[in-house]
C-alpha positions in Angstrom: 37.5 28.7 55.8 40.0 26.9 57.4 39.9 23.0 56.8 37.2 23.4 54.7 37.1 20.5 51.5 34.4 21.3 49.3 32.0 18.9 48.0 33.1 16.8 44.3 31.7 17.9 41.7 29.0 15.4 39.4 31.6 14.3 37.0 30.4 12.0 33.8 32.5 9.5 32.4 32.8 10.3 28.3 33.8 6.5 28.3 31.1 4.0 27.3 30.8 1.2 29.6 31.6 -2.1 27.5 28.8 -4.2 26.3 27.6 -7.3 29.1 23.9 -7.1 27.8 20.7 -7.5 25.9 17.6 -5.5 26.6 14.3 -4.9 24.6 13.0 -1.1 23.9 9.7 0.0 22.3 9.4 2.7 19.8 8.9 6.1 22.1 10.6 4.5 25.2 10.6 6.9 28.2 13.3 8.1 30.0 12.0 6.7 32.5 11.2 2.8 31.3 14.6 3.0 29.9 16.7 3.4 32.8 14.7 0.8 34.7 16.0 -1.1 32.0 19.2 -0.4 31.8 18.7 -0.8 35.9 20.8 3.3 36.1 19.4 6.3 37.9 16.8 8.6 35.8 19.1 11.4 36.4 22.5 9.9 35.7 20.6 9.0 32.0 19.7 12.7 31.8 22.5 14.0 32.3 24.1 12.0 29.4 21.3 13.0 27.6 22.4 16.9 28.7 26.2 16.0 27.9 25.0 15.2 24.1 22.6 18.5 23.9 19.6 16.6 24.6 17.6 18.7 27.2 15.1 15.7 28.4 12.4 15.3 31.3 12.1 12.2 33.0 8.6 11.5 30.9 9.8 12.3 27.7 10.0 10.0 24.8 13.1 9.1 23.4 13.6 8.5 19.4 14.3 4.6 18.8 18.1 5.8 17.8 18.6 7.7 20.5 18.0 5.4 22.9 19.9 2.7 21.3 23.4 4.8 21.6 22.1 5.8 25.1 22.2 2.3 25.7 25.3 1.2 24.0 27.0 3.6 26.1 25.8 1.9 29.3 26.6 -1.4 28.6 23.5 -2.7 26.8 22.9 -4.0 23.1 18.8 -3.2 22.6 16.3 -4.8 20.2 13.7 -2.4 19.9 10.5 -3.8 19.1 7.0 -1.8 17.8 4.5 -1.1 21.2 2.0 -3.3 19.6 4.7 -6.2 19.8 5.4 -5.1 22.9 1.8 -5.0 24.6 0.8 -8.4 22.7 4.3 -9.9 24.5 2.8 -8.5 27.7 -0.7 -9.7 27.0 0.5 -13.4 26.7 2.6 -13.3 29.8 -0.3 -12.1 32.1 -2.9 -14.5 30.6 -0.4 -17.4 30.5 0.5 -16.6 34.6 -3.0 -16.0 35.3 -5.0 -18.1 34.0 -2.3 -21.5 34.3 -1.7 -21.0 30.4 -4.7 -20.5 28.8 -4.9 -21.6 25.1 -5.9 -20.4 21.5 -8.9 -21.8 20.6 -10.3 -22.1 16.6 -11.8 -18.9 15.5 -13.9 -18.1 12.8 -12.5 -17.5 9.5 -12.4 -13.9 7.9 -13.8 -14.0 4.3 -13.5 -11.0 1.9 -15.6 -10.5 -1.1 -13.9 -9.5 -4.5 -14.2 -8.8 -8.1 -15.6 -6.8 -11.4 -18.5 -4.6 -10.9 -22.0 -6.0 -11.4 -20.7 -9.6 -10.9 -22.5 -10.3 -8.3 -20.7 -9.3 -5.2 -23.4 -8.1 -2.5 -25.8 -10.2 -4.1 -23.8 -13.1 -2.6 -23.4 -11.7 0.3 -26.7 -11.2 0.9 -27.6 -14.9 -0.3 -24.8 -16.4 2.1 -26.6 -14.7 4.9 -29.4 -15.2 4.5 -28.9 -19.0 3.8 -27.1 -19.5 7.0 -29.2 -18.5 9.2 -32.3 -20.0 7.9 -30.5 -23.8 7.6 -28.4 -23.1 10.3 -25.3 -23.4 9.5 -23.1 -25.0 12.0 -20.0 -23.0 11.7 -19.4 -19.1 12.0 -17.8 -17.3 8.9 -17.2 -13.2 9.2 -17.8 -12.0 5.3 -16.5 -8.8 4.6 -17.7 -6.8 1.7 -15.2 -5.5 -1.1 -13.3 -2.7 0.7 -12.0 -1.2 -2.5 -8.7 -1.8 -4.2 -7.5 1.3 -2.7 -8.7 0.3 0.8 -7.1 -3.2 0.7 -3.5 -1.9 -1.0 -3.5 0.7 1.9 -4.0 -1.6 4.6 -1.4 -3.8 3.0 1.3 -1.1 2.6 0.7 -0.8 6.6 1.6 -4.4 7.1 -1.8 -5.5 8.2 -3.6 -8.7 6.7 -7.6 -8.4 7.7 -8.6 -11.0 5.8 -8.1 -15.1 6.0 -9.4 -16.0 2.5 -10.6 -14.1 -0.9 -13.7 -15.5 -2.3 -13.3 -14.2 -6.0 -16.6 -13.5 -7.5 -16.7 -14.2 -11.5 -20.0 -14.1 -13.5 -19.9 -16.9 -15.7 -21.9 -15.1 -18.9 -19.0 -11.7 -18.4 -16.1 -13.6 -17.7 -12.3 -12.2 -16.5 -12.9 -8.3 -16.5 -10.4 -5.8 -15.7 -11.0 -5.3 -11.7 -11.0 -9.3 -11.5 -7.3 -9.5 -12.5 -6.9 -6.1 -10.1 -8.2 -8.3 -7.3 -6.0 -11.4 -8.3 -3.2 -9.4 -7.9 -4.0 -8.1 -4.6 -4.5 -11.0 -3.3 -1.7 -12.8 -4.7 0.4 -9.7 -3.0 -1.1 -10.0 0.5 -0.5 -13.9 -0.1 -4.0 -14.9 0.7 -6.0 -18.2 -0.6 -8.4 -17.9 -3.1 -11.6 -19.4 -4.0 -13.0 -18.1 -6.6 -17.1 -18.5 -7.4 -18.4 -18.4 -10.8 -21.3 -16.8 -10.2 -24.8 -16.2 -12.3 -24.5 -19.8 -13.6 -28.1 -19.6 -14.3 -28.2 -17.0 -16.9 -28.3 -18.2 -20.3 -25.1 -17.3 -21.5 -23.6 -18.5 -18.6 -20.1 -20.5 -19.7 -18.2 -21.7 -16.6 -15.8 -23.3 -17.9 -14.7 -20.2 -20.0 -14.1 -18.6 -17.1 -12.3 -21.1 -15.9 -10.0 -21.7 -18.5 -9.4 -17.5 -18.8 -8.2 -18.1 -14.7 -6.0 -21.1 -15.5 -4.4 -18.8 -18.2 -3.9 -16.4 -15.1 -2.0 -18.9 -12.8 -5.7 -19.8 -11.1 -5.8 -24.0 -11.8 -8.9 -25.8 -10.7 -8.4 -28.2 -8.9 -10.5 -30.7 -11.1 -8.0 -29.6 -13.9 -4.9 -30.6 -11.8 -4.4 -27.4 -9.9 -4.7 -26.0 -6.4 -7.4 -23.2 -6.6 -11.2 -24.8 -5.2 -13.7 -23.4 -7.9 -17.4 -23.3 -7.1 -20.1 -22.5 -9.6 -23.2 -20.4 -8.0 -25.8 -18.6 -8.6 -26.3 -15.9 -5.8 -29.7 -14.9 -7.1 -31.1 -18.8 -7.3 -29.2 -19.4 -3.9 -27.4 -22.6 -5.7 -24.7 -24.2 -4.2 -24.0 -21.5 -1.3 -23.8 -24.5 1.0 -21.1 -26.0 -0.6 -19.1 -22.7 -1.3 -19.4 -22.2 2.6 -18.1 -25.8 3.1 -15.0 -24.9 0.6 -14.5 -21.9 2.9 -14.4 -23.7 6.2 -11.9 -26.8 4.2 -9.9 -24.2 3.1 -9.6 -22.1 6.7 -9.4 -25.4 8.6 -6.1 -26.3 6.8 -4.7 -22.7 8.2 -5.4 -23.6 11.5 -6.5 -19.9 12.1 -6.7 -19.6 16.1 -7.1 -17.0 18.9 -7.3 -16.7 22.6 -10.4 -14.7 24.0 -9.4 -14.0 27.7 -6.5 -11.6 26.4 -6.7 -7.7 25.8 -8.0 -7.4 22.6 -5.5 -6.3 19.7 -7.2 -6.0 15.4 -6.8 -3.7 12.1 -9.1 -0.6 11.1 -10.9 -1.6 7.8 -12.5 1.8 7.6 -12.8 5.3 9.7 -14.9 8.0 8.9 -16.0 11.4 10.7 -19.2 11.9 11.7 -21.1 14.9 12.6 -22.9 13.7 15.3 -21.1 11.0 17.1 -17.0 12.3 16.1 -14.6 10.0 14.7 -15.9 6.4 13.8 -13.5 3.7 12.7 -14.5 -0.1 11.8 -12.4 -2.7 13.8 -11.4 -6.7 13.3 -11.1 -7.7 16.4 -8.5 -10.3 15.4 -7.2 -11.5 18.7 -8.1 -11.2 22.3 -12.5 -9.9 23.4 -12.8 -6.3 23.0 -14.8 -4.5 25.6 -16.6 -1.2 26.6 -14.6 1.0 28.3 -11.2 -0.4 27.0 -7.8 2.1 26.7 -6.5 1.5 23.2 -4.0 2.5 20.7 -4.7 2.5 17.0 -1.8 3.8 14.9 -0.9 7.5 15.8 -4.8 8.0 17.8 -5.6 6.6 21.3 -9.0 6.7 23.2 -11.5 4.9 25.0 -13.8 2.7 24.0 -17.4 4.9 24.6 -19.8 2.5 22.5 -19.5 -0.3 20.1 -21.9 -1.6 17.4 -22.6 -4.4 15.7 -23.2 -4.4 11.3 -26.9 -4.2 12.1 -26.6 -1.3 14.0 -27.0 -3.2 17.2 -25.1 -2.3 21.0 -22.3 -4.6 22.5 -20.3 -4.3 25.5 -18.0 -7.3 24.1 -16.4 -8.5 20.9 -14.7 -12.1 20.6 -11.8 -12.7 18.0 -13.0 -11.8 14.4 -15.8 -9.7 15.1 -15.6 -6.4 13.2 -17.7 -3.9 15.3 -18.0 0.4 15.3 -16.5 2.1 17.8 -16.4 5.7 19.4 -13.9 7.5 21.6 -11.4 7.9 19.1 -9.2 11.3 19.8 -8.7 11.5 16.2 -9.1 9.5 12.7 -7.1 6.3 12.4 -6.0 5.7 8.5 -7.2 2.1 7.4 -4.8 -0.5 8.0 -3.8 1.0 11.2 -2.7 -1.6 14.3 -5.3 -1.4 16.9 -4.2 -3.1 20.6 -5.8 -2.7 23.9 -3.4 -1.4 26.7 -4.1 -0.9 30.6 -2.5 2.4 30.9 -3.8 5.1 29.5 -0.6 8.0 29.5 1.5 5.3 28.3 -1.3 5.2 25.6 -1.5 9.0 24.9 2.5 9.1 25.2 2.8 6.5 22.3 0.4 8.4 20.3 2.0 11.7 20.6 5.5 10.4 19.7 4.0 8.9 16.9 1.9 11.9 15.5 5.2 13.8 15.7 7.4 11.0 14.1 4.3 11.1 11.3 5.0 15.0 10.9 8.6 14.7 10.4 8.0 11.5 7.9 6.0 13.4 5.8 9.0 16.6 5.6 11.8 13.7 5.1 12.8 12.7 1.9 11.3 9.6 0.7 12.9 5.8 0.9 10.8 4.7 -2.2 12.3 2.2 -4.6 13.7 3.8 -7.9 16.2 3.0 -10.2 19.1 4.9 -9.0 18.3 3.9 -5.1 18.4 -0.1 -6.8 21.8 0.9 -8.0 23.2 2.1 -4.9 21.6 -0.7 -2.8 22.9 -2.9 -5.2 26.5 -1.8 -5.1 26.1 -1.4 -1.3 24.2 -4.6 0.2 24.0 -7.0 -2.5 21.3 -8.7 -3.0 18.1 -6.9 -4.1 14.4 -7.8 -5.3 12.8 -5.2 -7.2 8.8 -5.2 -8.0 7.9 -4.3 -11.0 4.5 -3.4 -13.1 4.6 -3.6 -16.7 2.1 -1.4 -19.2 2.3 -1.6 -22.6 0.5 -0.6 -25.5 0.1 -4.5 -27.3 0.0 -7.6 -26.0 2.9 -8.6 -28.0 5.3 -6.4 -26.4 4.0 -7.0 -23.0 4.8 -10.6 -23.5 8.6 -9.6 -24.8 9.1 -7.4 -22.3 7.9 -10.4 -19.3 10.1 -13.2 -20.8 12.8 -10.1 -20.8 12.9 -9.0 -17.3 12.2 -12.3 -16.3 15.3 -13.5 -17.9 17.5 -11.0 -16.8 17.1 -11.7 -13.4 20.4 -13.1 -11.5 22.3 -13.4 -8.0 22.3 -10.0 -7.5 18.7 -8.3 -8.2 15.8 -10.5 -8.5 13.0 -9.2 -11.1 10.0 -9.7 -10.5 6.7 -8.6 -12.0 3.8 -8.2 -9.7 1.5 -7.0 -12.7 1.2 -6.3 -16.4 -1.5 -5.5 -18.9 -2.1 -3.5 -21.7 -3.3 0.5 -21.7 -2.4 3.6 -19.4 -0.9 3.6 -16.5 -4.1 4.1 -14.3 -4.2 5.2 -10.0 -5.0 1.3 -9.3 -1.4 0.9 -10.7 0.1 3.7 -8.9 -1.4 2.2 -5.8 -0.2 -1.1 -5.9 2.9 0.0 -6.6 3.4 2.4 -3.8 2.2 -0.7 -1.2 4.5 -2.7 -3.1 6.8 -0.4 -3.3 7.6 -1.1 -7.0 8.6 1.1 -9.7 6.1 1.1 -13.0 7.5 0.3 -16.7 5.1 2.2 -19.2 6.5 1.0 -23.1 4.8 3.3 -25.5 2.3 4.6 -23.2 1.4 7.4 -20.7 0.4 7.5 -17.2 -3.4 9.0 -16.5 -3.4 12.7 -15.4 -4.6 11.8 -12.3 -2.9 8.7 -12.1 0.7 11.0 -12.7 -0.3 13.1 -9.9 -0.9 10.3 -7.4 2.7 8.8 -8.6 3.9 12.8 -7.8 2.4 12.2 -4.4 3.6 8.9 -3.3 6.7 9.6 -5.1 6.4 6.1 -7.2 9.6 5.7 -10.1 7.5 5.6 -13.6 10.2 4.8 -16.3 8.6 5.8 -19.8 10.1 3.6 -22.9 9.6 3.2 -26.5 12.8 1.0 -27.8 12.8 -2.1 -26.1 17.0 -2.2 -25.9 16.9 1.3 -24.5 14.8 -0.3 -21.2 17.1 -3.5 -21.3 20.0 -1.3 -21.0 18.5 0.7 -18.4 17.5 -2.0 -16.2 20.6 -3.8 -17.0 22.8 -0.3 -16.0 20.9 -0.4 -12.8 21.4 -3.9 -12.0 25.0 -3.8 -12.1 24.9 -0.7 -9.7 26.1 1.6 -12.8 22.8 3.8 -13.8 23.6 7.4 -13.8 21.1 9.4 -15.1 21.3 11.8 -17.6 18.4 12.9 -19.1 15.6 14.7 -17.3 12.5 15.3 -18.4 10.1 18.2 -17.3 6.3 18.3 -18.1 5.0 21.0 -19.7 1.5 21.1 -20.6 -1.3 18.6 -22.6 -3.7 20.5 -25.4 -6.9 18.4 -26.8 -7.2 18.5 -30.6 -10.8 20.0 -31.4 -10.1 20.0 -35.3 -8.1 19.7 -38.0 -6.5 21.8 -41.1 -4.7 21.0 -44.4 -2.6 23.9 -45.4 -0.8 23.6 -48.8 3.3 23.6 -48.0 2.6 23.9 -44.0 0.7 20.3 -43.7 -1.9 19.3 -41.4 -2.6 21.8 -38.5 -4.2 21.0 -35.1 -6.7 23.5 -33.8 -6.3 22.9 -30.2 -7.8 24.2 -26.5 -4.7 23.8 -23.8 -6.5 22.3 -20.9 -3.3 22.2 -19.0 0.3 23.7 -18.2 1.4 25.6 -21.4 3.0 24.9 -24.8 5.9 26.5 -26.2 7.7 27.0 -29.5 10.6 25.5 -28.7 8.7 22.5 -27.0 8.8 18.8 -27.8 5.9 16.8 -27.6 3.8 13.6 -27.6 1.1 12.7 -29.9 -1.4 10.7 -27.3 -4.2 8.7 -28.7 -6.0 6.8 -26.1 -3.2 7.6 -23.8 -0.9 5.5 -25.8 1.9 7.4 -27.8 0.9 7.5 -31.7 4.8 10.2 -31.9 7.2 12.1 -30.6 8.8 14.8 -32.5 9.0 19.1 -32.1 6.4 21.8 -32.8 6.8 23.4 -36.2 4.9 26.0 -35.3 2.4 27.8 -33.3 0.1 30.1 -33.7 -2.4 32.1 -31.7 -5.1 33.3 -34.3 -2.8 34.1 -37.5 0.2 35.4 -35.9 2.9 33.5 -34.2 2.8 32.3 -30.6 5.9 32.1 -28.2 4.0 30.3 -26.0 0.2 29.2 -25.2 -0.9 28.9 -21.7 -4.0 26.8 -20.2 -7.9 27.6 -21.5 -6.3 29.5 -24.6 -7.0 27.9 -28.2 -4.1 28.0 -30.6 -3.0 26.0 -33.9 0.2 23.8 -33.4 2.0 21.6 -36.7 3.8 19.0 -35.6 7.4 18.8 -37.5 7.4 15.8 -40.1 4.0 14.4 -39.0 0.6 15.0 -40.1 -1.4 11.9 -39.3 -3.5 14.1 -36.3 -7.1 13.4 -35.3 -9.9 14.9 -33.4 -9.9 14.0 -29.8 -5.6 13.3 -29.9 -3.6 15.1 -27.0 -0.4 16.8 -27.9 1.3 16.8 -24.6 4.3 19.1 -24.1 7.7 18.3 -22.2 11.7 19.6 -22.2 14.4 17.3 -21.8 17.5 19.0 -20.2 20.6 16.7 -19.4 22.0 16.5 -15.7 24.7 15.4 -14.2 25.1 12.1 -12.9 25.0 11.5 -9.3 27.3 10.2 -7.1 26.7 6.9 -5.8 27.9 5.7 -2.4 
């Protein structure tokens, strides 16, 4: 038509605007929050979105990356912050307007109960309470039973402290036991006071100072001996000295000055979750800041709901919870993990939103290669960014090496990689170790011993480097290779199969001959193999030979029975494992 001038066409500029600004993004931000931010139309933010091949609705959530470079390319530098950070930031703001800037005020302290079996844990726990509320004890303290080593390392590995103080139970006739130095190190990890209370001082054998001087040994001083760590002998059963242990644990809470405000939305950690077959998904919260109330909106890790019902530890109903109350709720959408964030928020689709992006960012976490610390990740880091701590824990089969190998690593520290050693001891490498090394993320150093079946399984799982020595310059050198950003491994080892030794069998010119069940994998002819007493290494060497019945065996696979000689070694017992591996040399990878 004549005179007619069409319309212009929606052109895009493929040229970034340059950067004028700051703004602050959450994890999952919308399309929608995020042009508000970046003060654009929703639609001219789609479209770029549409220019890069992302086909997005104005509700969608946008990966934190994503909506960085979206950013960048309109002008604005982000910070992205988690949506807890974000709602607490939120929280503060509307109290502080509201309210003329209402302040924290002291809360109680959170007190969790640790140590060996039969020590006395609940016992106390009982005692305390019991105490308290017959003398009427002026102050409030929230106790906390043991929630496992595994519960406490998980909740750690999420970044979430639940508890203010450790009380370390001891009994003074049993002394240091295995889980007490478990607990030590757990709590020295999460970087939590301890007071530790000698408990059953009342028993005849009872020797406190014993277990006083086995602590000092452990880095635990009393402070009557010159240290820093408050020591209280008790008996839990007797109720002696529970007054002045609860005095030590206000002294030593007063000095952290541990405050929250009430008249904010509440925000806490999950100790525990469970499903149950009545009521649905029931998690355990610390209300750890802000009052928690019925019918709340909340958040807690990749679940949202609403607030149904909430219960006390004795089973009793609230519609409220101050700061450091742990209570049971309901109205979970699904089961929180322990350790998971909890935060109130006022809108409920932001709350779902959040959740789903989460659940999904979970999903592809789990089908994504791991980040875990190893060796050869140290050496790249190392070569890439400098500086570099790596966590390590130490098994050993003596004590002697153990204390070699400490002064060892702890010597070859320097400017670059910092050494340190969150735990040794002597024996297997157990699932306790496994665990703390996956929330430390630390690799484990086993010298002459084996990790646990189980335990190797769990290290599978949370993919967790085990290094396995038996020359102490062969782990210098490794360690020292990795260090300097120049480990390139060669040698990898594949596990076979284990078989138990049921008996044994002198045969002139063949030697001694295991009668064995394999109770795992297989074993081969051509295999090599450990000797495993105890799950520490005895040998390593080659089968001789191996025989099913009287005829020779290629190979023996799981629940068969089969006769296996061990080349140039015959010291085998009853009850050993020979456990079966290849080694097969690789080539080295490239490092960036």
């Amino acid at each position: 038509m004549k005179g007619f001038v069409p319309p212009p066409r929606l052109s895009l500029s493929n040229e970034p605007l340059p950067i004028t600004r700051n703004i602050t993004i959450t994890e999952g931000i919308s399309v929608k929050d995020l042009a508000e931010k970046l003060e654009i139309r929703a639609k001219d933010l789609i479209a770029r979105l549409l220019a890069k091949g992302v086909f997005a609705t104005i509700n969608q959530n946008l990966d934190t990356e994503l909506a960085s470079e979206m950013a960048r390319f309109f002008g604005a530098e982000t910070n992205v912050i988690s949506f807890e950070e974000q709602a607490a930031k939120e929280a503060a703001e509307t109290t502080s307007t509201e309210e003329g800037g209402a302040e924290a005020v002291p809360r109680p302290p959170v007190v969790t109960i640790m140590g060996h079996v039969d020590h006395g844990k609940t016992t106390l726990l009982d005692s305390i309470r019991s105490t308290s509320v017959a003398e009427g004890f002026g102050r409030e303290i929230v106790c906390l039973d043991t929630p496992g080593h595994e519960a406490f390392t998980r909740m750690r590995s999420r970044g979430a402290k639940a508890t203010d103080i450790v009380v370390l139970v001891v009994a003074a006739d049993d002394g240091v036991m295995p889980q007490t130095l478990e607990a030590i190190d757990h709590a020295h990890a999460a970087e939590v006071p301890i007071i530790v209370a000698v408990n059953k001082i009342d028993k005849p054998g009872a020797l406190p100072d014993r277990v006083k001087k086995q602590l000092a040994d452990r880095g635990l001083m009393p402070e009557d001996w010159g240290g820093k760590t408050v020591f209280v002998d008790v008996s839990a059963k007797q109720k002696t000295n529970l007054n002045l242990l609860l005095e030590m644990i206000c002294l030593v809470a007063d000095l952290q000055e541990l405050k929250a405000n009430p008249d904010r939305p509440a925000t806490g950690v999950v100790l525990e979750a469970k499903l149950d077959r009545g009521r649905g998904p029931v998690a355990t919260v610390l209300a750890q800041n802000g009052t928690l109330h019925t019918g709340d909106n909340f958040v807690v890790g990749n679940v949202y709901g609403k607030v149904r019902a909430m219960f006390d530890d004795r089973g009793q109903q609230l519609t409220a919870a101050p700061p450091s109350t742990p209570v049971e709720i309901l109205g979970m959408e699904g089961l929180p993990q322990a350790g998971d964030q909890f935060v109130v928020v006022a809108d409920r689709d932001k709350a779902r939103g959040i959740s789903d992006y989460r659940e999904q960012k979970a999903r592809e976490a789990t089908l994504a290669k791991t980040s875990r610390v190893s060796l050869e990740g140290l050496a790249e880091q190392v070569k890439s960014a400098g500086t570099k701590e790596l966590n390590i824990i130490l098994k050993g089969d003596v004590h002697g090496s153990i204390e070699v190998l400490g002064d060892l690593l702890a010597k070859m520290s320097n400017d670059k990689v910092r050494l340190k050693v969150l735990r040794s001891g002597v024996g297997a490498i157990t699932e306790s170790d496994v665990l703390l090394a996956s929330a430390s993320n630390a690799i484990i150093i086993g010298f002459n011993v084996r990790p646990e079946r189980k335990a190797q399984e769990l290290a599978e799982q949370e993919e967790v480097d085990i290094r396995l020595h038996s020359i102490i310059y062969e782990l210098q050198d490794e360690i020292k290779r990795a260090m300097t950003g120049l480990l390139e491994p060669t040698i990898k080892e594949t596990y076979q199969g284990r078989a138990q030794v049921l008996e044994t069998f002198r045969i002139p010119k063949v030697g001694t001959v295991a009668g064995c069940r394999v109770t795992d994998g297989l074993l081969k002819r051509d295999s090599e193999v450990r000797l495993l007493r105890d799950n520490i290494v005895v040998f390593k060497g080659k089968v001789s030979s191996l025989r099913r019945f009287k005829d020779d065996a290629s190979q023996v696979t799981n629940g068969m029975e089969c006769g296996i000689s061990i080349a140039n070694y015959g010291d085998i017992k009853v009850g050993d494992v020979i456990e079966a591996f290849v080694t097969e040399k690789v080539a080295a990878e490239v490092m960036a």
